[in-house]
C-alpha positions as a printed Julia matrix, in Angstrom:
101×3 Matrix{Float64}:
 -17.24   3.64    9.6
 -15.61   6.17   11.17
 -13.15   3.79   13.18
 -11.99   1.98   10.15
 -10.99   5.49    8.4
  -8.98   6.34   11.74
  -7.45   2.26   11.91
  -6.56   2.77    8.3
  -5.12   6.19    8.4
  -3.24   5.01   11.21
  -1.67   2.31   10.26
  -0.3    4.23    6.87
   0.93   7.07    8.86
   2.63   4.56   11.21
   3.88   2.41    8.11
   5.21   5.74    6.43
   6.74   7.05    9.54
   8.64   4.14   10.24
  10.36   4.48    6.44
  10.65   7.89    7.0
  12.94   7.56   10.25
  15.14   4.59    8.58
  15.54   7.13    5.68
  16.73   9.92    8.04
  18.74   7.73   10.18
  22.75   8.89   10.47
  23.01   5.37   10.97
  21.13   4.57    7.76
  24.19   2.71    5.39
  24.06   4.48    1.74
  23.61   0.8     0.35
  20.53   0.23    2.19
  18.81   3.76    1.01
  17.73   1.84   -2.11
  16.53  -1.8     0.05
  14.3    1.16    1.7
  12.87   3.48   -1.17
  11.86  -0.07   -2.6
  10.43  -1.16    0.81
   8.39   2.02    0.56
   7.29   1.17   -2.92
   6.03  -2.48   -2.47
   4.23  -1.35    0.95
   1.97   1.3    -0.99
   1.86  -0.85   -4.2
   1.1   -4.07   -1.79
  -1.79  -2.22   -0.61
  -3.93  -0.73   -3.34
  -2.61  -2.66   -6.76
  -3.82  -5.91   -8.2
  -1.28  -8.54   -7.55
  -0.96  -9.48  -11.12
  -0.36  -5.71  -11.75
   2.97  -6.39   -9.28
   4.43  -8.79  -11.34
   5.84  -5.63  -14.03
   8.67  -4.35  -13.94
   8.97  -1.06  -11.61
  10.13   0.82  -14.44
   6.49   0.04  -16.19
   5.09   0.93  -13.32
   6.59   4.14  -12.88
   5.79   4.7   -16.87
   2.09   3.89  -16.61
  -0.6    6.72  -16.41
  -1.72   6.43  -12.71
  -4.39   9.09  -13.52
  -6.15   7.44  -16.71
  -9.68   6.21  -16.03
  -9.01   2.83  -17.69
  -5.97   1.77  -15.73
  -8.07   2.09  -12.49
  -9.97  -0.79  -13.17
  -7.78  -2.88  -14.34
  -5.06  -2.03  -11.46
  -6.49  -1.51   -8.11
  -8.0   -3.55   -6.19
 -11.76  -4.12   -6.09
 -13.23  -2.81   -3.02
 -13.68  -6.36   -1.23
 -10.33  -7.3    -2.26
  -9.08  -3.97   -0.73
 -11.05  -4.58    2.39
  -9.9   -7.94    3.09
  -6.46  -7.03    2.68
  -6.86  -4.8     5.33
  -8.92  -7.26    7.36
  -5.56  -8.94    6.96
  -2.99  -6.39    7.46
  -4.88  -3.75   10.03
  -7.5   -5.45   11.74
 -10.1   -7.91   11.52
 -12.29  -6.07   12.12
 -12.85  -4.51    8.47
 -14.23  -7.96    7.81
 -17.44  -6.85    9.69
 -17.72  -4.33    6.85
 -17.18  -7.17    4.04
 -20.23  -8.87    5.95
 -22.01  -5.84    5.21
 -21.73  -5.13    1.62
């Protein structure tokens, strides 16, 4: 289990750095700092929300209580969704751990 916490981790902290140096790029054009705060957004979102839950407007999203009980279940992913997108996205191996549960 404890490779699939490291894949994961990785793969967010590569994801995140690679916004992070577009963002502090000189070459970065201002009218692109928006294409990549969004870009950000939908890779975080993409990962751990509901696709349904995607479909609102980013100014609900922003407005909803990311910290209520309630809206947990109804907006993130269920674990073997969550684990197959990552079988998906990281590696394939996280589907040995779908196999498993």
């Amino acid at each position: 289990m404890f490779y699939y916490k490291i894949k994961f981790l990785a793969y967010i902290i590569s994801n995140l750095n690679t916004f992070n140096i577009i963002l502090q790029s000189p070459k970065l054009d201002i009218s692109q700092i928006k294409k990549q705060i969004n870009g950000c957004w939908n890779f975080i979102l993409d990962l751990l929300v509901k696709p349904e839950i995607l479909k609102k407007g980013k100014i609900e999203l922003l407005n909803l209580n990311w910290e209520d009980e309630n809206l947990s279940d109804n907006t993130f992913k269920a674990s073997h969704e969550f684990l197959s997108s990552l079988a998906t996205e990281v590696n394939s191996k996280y589907h040995s751990i779908l196999t498993k549960t």
